[in-house]
gemmi code that builds the backbone of each chain (N, CA, C; Angstrom):
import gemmi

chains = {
    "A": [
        ("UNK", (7.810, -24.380, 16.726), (8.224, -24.567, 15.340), (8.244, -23.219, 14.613)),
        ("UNK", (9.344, -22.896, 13.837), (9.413, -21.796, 13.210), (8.873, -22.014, 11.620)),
        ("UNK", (7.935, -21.074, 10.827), (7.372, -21.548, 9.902), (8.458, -20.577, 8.889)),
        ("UNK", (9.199, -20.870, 7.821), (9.704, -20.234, 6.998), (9.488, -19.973, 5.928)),
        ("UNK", (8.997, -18.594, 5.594), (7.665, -17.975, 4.539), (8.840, -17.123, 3.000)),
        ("UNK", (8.393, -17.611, 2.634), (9.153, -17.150, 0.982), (8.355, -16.263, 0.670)),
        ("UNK", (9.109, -15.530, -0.362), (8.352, -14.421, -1.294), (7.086, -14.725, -2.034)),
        ("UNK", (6.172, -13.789, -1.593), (5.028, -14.406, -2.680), (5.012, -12.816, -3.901)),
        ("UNK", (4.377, -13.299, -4.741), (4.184, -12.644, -6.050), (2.932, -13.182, -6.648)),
        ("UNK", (2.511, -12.389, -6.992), (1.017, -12.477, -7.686), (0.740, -11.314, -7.985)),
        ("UNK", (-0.398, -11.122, -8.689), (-0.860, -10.125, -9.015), (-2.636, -9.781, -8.378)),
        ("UNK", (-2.778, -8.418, -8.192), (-4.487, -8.306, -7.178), (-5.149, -8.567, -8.094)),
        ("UNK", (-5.340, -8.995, -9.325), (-6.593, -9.816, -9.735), (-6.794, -11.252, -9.774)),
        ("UNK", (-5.676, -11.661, -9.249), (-5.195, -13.342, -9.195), (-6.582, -13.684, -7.647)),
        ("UNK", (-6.580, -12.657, -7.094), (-6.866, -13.102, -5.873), (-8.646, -12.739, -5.995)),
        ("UNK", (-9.375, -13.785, -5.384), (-10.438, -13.633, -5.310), (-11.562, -12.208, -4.569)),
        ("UNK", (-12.321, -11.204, -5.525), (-12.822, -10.534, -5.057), (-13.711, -10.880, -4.034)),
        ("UNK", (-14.482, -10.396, -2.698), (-15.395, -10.642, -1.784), (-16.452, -9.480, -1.567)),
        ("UNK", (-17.484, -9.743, -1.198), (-18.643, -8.783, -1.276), (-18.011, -8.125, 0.035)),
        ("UNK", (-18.380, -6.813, 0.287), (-18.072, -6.362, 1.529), (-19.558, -6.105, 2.314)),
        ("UNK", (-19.939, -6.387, 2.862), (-21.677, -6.663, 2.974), (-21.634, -5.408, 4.637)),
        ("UNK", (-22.804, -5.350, 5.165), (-22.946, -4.290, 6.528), (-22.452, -2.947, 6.203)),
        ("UNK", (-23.585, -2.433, 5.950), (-23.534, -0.900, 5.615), (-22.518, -0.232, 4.043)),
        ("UNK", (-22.210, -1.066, 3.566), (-21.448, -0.856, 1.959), (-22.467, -1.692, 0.689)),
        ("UNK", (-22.214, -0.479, -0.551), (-23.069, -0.936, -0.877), (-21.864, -0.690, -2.569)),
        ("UNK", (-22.616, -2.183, -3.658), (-20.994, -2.623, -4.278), (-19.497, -2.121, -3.777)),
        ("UNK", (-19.265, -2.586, -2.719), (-18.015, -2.765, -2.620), (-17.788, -4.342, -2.643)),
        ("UNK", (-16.504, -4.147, -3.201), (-15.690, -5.663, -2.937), (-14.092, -5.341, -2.269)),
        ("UNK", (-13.662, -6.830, -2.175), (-12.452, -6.352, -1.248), (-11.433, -7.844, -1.422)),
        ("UNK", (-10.213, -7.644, -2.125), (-9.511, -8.570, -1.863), (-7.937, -8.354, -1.027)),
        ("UNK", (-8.089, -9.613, -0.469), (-6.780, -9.978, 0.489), (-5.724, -10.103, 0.033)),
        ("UNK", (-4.798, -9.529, -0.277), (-3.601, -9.576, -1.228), (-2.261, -9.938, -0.168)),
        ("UNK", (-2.514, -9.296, 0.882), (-1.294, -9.547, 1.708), (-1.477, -9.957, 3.015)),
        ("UNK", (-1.698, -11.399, 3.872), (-2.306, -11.269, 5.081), (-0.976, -11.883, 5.788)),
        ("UNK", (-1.626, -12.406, 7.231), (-0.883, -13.089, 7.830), (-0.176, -14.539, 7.182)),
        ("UNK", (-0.955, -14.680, 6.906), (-1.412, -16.131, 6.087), (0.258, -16.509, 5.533)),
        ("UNK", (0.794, -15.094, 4.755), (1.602, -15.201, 4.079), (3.290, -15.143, 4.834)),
        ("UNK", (2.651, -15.228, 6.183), (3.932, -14.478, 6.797), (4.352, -13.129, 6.989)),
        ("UNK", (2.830, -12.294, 6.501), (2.869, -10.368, 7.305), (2.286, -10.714, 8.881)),
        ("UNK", (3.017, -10.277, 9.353), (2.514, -10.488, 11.256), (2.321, -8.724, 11.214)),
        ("UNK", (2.757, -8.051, 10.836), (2.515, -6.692, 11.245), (1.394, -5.715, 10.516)),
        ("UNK", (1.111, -6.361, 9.038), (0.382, -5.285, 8.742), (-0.486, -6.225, 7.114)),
        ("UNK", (-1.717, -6.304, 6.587), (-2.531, -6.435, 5.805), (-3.008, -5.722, 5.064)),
        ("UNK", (-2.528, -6.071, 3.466), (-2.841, -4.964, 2.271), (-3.992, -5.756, 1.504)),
        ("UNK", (-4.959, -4.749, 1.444), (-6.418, -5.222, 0.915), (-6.731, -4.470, -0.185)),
        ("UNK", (-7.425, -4.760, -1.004), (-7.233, -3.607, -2.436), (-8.994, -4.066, -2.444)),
        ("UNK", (-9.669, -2.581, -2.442), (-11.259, -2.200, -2.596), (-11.332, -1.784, -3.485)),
        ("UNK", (-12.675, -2.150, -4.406), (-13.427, -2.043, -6.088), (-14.625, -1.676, -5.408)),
        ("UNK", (-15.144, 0.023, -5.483), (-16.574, 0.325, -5.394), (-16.966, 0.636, -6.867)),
        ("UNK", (-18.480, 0.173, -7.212), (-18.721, 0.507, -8.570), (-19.196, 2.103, -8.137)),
        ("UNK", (-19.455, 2.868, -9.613), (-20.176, 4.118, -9.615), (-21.120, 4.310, -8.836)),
        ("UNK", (-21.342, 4.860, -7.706), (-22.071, 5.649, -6.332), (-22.464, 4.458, -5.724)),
        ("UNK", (-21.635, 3.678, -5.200), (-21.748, 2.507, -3.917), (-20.571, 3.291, -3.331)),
        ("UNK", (-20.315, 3.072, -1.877), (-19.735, 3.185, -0.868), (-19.020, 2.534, -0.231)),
        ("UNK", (-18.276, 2.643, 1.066), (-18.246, 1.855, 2.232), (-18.712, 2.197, 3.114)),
        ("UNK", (-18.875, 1.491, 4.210), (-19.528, 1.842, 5.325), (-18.690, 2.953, 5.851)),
        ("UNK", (-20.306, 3.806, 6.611), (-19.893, 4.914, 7.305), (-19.582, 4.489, 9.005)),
        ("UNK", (-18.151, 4.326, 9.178), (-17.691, 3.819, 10.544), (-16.409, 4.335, 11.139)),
        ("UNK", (-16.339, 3.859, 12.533), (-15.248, 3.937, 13.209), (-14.698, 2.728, 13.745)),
        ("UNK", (-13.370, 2.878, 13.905), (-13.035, 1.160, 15.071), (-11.051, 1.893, 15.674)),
        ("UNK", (-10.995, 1.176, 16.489), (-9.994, 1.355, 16.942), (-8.451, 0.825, 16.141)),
        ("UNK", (-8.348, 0.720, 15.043), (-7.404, 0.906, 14.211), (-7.170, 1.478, 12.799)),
        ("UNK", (-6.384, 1.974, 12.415), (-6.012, 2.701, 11.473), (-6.617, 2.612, 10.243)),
        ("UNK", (-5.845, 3.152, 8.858), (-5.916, 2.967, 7.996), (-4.969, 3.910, 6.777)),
        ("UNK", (-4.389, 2.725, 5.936), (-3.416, 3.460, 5.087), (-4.005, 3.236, 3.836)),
        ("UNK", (-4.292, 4.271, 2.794), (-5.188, 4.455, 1.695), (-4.345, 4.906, 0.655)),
        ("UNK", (-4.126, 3.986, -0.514), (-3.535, 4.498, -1.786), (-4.836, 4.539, -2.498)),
        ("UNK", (-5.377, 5.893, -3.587), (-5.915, 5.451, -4.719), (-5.536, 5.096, -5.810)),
        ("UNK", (-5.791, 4.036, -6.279), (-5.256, 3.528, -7.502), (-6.193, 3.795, -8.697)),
        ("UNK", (-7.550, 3.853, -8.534), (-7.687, 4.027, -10.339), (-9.442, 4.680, -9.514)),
        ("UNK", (-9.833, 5.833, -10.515), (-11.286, 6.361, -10.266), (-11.216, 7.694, -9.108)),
        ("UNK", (-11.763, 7.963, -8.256), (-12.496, 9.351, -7.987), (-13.718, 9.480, -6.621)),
        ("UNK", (-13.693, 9.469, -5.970), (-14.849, 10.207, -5.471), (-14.464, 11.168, -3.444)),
        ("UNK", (-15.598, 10.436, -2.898), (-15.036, 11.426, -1.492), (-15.501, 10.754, -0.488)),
        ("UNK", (-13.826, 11.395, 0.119), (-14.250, 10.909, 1.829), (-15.339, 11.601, 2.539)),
        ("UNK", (-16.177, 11.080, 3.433), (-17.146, 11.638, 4.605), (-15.980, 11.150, 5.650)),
        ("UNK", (-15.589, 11.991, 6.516), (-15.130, 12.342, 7.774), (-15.453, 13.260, 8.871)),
        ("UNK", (-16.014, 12.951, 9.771), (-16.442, 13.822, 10.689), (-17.457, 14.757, 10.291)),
        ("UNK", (-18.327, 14.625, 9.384), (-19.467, 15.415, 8.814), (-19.059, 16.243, 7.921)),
        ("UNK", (-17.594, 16.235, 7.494), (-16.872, 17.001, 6.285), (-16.390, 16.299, 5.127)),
        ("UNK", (-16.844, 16.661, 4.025), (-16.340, 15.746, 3.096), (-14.924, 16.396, 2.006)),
        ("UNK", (-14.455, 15.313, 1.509), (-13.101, 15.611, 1.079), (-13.065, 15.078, -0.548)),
        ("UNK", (-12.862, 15.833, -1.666), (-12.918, 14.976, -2.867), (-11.276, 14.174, -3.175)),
        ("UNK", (-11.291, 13.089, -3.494), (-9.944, 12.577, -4.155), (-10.248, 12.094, -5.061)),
        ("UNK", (-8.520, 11.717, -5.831), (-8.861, 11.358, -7.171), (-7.627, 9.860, -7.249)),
        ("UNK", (-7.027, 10.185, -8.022), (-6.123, 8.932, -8.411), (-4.580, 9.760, -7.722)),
        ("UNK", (-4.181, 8.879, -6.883), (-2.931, 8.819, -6.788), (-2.818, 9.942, -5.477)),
        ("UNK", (-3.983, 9.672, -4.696), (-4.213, 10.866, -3.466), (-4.045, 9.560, -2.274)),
        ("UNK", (-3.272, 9.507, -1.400), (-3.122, 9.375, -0.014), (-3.791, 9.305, 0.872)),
        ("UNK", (-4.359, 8.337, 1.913), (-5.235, 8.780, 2.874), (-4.649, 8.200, 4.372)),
        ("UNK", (-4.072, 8.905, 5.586), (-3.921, 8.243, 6.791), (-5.352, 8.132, 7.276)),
        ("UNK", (-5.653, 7.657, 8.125), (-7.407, 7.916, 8.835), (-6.872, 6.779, 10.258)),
        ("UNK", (-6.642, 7.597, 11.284), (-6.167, 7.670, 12.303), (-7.197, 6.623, 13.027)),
        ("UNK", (-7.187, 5.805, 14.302), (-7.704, 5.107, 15.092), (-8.942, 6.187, 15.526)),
        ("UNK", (-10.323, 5.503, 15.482), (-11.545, 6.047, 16.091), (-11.449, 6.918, 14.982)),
        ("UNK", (-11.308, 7.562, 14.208), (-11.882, 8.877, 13.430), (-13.118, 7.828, 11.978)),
        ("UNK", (-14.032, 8.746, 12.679), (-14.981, 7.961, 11.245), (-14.766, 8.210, 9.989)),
        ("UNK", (-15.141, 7.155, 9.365), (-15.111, 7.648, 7.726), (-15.371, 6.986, 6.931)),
        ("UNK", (-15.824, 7.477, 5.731), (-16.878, 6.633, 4.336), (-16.143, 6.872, 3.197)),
        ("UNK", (-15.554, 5.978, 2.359), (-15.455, 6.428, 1.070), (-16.467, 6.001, -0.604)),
        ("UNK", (-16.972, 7.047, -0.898), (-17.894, 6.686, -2.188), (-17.179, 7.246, -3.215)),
        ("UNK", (-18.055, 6.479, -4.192), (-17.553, 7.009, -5.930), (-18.744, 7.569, -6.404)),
        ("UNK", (-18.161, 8.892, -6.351), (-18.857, 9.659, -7.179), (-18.477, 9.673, -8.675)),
        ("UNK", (-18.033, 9.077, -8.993), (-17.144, 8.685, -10.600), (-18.100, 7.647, -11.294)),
        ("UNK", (-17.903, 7.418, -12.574), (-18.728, 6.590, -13.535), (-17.870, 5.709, -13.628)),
        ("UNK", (-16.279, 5.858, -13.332), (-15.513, 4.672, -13.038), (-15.794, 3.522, -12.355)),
        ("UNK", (-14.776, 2.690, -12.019), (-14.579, 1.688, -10.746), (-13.765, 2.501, -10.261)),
        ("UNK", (-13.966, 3.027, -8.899), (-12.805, 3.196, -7.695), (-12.248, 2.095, -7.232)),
        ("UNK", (-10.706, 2.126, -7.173), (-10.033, 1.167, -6.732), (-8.971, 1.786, -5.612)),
        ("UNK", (-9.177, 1.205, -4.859), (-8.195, 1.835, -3.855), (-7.188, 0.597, -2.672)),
        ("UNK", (-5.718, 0.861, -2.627), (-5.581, -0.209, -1.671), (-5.765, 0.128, -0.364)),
        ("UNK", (-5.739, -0.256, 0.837), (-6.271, 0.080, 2.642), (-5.073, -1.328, 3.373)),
        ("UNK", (-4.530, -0.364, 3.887), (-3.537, -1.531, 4.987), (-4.204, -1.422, 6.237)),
        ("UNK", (-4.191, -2.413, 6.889), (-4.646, -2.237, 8.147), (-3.450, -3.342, 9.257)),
        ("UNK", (-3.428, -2.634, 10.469), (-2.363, -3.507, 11.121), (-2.945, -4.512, 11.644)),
        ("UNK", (-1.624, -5.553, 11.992), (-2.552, -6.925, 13.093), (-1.939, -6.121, 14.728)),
        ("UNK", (-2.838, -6.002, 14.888), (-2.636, -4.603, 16.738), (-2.686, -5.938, 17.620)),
        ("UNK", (-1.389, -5.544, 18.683), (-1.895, -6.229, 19.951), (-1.639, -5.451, 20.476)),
        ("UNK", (-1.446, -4.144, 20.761), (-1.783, -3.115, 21.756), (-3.266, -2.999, 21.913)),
    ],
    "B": [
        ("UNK", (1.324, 12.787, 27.800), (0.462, 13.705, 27.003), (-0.058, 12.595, 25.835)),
        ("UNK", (-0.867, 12.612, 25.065), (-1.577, 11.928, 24.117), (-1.428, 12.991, 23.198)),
        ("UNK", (-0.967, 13.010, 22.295), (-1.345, 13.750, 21.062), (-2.153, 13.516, 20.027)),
        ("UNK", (-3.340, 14.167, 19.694), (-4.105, 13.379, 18.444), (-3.961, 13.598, 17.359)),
        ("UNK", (-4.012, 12.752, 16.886), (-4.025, 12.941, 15.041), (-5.183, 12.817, 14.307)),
        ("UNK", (-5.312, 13.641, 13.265), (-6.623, 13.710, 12.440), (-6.002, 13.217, 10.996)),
        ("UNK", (-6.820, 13.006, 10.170), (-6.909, 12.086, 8.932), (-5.952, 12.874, 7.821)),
        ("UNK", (-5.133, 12.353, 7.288), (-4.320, 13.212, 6.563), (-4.618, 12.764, 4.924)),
        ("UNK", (-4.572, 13.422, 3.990), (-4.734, 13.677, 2.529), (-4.250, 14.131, 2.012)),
        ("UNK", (-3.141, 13.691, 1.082), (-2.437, 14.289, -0.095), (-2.283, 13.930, -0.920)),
        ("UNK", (-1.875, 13.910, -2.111), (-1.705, 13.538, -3.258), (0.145, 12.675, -3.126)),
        ("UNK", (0.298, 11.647, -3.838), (1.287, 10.860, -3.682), (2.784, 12.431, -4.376)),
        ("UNK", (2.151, 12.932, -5.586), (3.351, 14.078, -5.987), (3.456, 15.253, -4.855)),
        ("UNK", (2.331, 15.715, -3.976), (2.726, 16.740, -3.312), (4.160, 16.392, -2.207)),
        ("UNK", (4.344, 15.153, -1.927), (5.665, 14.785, -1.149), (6.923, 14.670, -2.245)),
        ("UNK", (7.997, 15.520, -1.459), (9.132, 15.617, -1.614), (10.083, 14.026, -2.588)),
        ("UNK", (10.541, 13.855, -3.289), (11.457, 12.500, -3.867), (12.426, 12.804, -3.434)),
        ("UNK", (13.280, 11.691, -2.626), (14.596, 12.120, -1.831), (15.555, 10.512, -2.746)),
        ("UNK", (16.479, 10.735, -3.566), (17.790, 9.917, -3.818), (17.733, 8.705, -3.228)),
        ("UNK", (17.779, 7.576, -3.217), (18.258, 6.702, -2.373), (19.731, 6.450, -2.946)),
        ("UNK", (20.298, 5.981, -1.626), (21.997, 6.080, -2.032), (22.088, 4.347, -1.962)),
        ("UNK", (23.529, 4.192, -1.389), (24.303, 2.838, -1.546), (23.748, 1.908, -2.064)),
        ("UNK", (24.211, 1.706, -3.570), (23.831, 0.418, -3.977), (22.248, 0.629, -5.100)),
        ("UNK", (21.517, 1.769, -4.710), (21.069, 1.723, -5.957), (21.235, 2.785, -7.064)),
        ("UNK", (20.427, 2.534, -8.219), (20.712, 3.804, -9.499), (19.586, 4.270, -9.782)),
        ("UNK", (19.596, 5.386, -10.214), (18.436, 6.341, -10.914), (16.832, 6.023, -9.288)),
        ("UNK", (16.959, 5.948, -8.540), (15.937, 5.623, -7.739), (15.735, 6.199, -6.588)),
        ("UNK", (14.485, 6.828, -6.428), (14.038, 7.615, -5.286), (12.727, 7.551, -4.469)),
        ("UNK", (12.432, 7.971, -3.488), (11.368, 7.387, -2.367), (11.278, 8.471, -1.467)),
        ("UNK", (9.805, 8.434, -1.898), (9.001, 9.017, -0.968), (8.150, 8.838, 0.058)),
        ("UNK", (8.214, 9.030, 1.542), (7.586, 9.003, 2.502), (6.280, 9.768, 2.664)),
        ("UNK", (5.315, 8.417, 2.209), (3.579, 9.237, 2.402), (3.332, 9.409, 3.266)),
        ("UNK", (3.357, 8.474, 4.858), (2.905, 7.958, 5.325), (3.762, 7.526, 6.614)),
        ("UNK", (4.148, 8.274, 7.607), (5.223, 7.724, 8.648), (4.173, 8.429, 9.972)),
        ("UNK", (6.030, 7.645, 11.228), (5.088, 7.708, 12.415), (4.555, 8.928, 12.701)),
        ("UNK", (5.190, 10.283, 12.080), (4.814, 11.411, 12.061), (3.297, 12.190, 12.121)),
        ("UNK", (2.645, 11.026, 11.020), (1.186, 11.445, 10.886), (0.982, 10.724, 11.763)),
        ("UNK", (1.137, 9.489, 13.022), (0.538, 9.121, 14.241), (0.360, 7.346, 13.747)),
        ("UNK", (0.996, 6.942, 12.453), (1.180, 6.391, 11.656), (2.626, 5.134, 12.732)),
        ("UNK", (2.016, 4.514, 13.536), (2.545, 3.666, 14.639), (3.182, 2.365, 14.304)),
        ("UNK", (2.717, 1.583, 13.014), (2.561, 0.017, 12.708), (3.151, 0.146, 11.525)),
        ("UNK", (3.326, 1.199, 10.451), (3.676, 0.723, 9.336), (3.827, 2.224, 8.451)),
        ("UNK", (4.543, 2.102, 8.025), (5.265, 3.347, 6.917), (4.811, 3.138, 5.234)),
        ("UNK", (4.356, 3.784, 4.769), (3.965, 4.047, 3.411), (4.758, 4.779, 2.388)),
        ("UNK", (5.542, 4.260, 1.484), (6.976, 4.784, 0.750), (6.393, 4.394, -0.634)),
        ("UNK", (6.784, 5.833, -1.654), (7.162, 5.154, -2.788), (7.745, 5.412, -3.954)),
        ("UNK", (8.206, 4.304, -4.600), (9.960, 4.060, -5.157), (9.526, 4.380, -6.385)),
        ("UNK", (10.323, 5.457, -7.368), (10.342, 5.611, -8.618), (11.780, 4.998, -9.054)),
        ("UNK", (11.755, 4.620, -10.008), (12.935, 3.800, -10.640), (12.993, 3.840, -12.048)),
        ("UNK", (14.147, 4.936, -12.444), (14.314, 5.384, -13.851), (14.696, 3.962, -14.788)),
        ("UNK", (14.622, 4.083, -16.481), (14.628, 2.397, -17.287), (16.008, 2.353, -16.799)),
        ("UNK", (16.591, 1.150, -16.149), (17.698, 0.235, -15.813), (18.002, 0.883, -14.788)),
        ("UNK", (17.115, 1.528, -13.801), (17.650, 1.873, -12.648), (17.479, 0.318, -11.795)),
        ("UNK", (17.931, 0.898, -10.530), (17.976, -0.361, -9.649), (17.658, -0.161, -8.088)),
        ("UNK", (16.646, -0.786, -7.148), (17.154, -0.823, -5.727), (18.771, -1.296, -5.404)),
        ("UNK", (19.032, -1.445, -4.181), (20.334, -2.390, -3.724), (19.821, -3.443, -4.060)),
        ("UNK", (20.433, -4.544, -4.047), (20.533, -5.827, -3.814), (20.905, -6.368, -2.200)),
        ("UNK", (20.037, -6.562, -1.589), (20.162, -6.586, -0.010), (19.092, -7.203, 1.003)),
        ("UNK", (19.364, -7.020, 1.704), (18.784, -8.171, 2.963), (18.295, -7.501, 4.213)),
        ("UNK", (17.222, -7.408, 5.099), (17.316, -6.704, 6.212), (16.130, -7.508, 6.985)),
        ("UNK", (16.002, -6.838, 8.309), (15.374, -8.001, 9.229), (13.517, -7.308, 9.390)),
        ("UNK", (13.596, -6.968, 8.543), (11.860, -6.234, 8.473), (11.899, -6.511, 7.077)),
        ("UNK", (10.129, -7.199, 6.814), (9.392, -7.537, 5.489), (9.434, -6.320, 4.981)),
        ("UNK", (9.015, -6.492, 3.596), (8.311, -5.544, 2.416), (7.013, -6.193, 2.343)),
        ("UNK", (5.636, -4.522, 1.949), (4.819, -5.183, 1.268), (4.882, -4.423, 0.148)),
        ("UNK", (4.351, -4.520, -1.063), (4.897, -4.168, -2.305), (3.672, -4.086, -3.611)),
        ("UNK", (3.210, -3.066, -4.070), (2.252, -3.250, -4.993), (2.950, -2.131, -6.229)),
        ("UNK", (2.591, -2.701, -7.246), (3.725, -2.012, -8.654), (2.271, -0.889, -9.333)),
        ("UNK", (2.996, 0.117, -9.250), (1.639, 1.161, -9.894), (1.726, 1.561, -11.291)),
        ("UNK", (3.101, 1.528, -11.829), (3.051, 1.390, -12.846), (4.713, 1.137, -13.724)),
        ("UNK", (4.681, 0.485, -14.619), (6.177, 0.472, -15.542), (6.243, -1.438, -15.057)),
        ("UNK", (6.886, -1.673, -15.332), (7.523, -3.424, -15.386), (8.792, -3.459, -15.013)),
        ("UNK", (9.561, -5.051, -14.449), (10.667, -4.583, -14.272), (11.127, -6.300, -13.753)),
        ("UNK", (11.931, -6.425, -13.269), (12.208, -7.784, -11.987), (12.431, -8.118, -11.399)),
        ("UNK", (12.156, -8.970, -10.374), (12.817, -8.927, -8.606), (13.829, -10.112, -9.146)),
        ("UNK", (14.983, -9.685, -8.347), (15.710, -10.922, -7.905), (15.946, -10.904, -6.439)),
        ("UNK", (15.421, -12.615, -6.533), (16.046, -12.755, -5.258), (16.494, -14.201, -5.000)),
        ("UNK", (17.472, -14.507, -4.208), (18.001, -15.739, -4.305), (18.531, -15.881, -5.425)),
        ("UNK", (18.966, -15.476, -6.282), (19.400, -16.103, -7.680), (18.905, -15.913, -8.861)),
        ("UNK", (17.113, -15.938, -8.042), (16.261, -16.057, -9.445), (15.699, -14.669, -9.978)),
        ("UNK", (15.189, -14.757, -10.990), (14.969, -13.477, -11.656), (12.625, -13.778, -11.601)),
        ("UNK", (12.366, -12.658, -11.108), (10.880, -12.882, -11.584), (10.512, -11.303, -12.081)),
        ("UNK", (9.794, -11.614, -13.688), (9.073, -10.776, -14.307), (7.955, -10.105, -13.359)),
        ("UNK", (7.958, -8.561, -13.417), (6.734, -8.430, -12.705), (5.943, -7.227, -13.720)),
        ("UNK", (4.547, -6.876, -13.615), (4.075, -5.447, -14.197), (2.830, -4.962, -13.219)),
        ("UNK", (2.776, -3.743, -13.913), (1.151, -3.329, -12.956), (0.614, -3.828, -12.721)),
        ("UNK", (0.160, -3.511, -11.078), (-1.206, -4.453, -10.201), (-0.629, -5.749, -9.953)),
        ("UNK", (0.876, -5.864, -10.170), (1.641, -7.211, -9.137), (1.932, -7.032, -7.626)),
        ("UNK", (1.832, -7.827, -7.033), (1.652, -7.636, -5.638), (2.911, -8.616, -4.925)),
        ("UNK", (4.023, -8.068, -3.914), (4.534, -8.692, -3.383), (4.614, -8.853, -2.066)),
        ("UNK", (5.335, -9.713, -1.381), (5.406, -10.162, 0.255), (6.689, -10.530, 0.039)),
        ("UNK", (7.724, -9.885, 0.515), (9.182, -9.965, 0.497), (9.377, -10.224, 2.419)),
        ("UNK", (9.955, -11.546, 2.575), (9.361, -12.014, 4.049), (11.227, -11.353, 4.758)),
        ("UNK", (11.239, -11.015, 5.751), (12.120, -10.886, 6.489), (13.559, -11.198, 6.533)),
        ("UNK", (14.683, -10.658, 6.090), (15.903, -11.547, 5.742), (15.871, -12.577, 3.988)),
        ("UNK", (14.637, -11.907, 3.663), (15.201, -12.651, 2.102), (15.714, -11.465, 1.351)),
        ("UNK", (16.545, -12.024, 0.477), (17.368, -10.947, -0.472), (17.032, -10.253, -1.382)),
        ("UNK", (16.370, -9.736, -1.810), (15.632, -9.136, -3.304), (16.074, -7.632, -3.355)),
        ("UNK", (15.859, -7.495, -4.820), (16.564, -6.064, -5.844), (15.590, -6.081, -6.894)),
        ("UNK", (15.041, -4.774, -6.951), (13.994, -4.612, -7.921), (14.496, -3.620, -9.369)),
        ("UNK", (14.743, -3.846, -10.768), (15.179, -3.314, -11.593), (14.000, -3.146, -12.377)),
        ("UNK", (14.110, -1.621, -12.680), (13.476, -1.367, -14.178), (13.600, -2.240, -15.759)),
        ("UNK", (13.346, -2.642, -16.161), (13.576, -3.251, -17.544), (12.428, -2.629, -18.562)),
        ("UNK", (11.828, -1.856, -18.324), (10.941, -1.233, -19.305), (11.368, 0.291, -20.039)),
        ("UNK", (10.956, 0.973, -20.268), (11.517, 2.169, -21.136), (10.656, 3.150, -20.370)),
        ("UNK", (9.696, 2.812, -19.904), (9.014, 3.903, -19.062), (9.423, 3.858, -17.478)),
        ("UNK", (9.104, 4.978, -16.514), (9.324, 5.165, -15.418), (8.741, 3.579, -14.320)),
        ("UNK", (9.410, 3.145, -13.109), (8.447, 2.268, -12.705), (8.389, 2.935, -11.389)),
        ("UNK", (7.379, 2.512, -11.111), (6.796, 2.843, -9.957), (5.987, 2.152, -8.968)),
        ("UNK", (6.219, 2.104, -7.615), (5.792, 1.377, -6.698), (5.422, 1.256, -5.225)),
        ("UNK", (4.589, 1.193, -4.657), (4.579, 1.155, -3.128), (4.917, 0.336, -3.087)),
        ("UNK", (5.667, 0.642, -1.469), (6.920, -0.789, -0.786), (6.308, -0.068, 1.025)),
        ("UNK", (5.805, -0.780, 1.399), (5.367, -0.474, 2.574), (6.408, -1.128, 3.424)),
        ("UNK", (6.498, -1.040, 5.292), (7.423, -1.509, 6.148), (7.296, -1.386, 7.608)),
        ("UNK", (6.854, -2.030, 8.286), (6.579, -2.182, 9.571), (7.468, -1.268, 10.229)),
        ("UNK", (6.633, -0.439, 11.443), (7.442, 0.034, 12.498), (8.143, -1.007, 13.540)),
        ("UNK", (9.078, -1.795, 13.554), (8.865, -3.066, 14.683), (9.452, -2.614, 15.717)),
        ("UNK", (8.867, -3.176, 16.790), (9.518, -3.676, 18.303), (9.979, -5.215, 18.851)),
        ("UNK", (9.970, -5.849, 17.678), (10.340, -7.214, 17.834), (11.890, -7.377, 17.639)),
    ],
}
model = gemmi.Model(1)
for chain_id, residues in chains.items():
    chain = gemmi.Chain(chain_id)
    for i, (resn, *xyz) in enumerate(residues, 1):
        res = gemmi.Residue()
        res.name, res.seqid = resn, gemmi.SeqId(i, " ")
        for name, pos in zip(("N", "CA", "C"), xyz):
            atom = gemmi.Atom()
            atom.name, atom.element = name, gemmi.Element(name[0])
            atom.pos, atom.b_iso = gemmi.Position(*pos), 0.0
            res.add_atom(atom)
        chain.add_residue(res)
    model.add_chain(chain)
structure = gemmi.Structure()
structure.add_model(model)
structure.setup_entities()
């Protein structure tokens, strides 16, 4: 059976925030674009760290595509850290570790795509 | 040979704005994010669109994912017209028709992400 998926539209606060729990500390994380909807190739998630919470410091075997959208602080990568701000870019390649915190009094908001891999 | 890639960082203005032609107006796109940086599953683009500029109006066999960063404007697709503004989020599924117009007085702006496919 072929399932035939229409346009969705909403907006990322429509969608329910989630604690991001194991090694992050206030982060949240909502699902804005999954399979669910008819993306087979790729999942856009939009992350809210409050002022100096994090994400976990990790690696895994798939990617990551990073818009910042609103706030400030820095990547930990490979024991080097990197400051960004609003409207900075991030690839972060398969296996390369990495943490992002807010060093900002803001909310960091940032979106993160990640693919659905069957390689 | 394996070539590796390490984590890339830039700011969304340090990339080049290149014209898009046939079919749209005042509108241009920038490539954050391709297979170049090692970037395998999905391409990271994004569309500035001067007031009453326009994408095409068109159809193709790879989704959009779509988050509006800033300005207002409206998709049509199928016929219908939908209002959108900052922090709207879309899923434009495969072979549906949609055209995104400025209708605001300020610049709009947007990531439109797009699968690398082999399907």
């Amino acid at each position: 059976m072929v399932t035939m998926y229409k346009m969705k539209h909403i907006n990322y606060k429509d969608v329910k925030a989630e604690r991001v729990e194991e090694g992050a500390k206030d982060t949240t994380i909502r699902w804005l674009i999954t399979s669910k909807d008819g993306a087979n190739h790729f999942a856009m998630r939009e992350f809210e760290i409050k002022s100096k919470g994090y994400t976990p410091l990790h690696k895994h075997d798939w990617e990551h595509e990073v818009f910042i959208l609103e706030g400030k602080g820095i990547v930990i990568s490979n024991g080097k850290e990197e400051r960004f701000k609003k409207g900075d870019v991030f690839f972060i390649p398969s296996m390369e570790e990495h943490q992002f915190k807010n060093t900002g009094k803001k909310m960091l908001k940032f979106l993160c795509l990640i693919p659905y891999k069957e390689d």
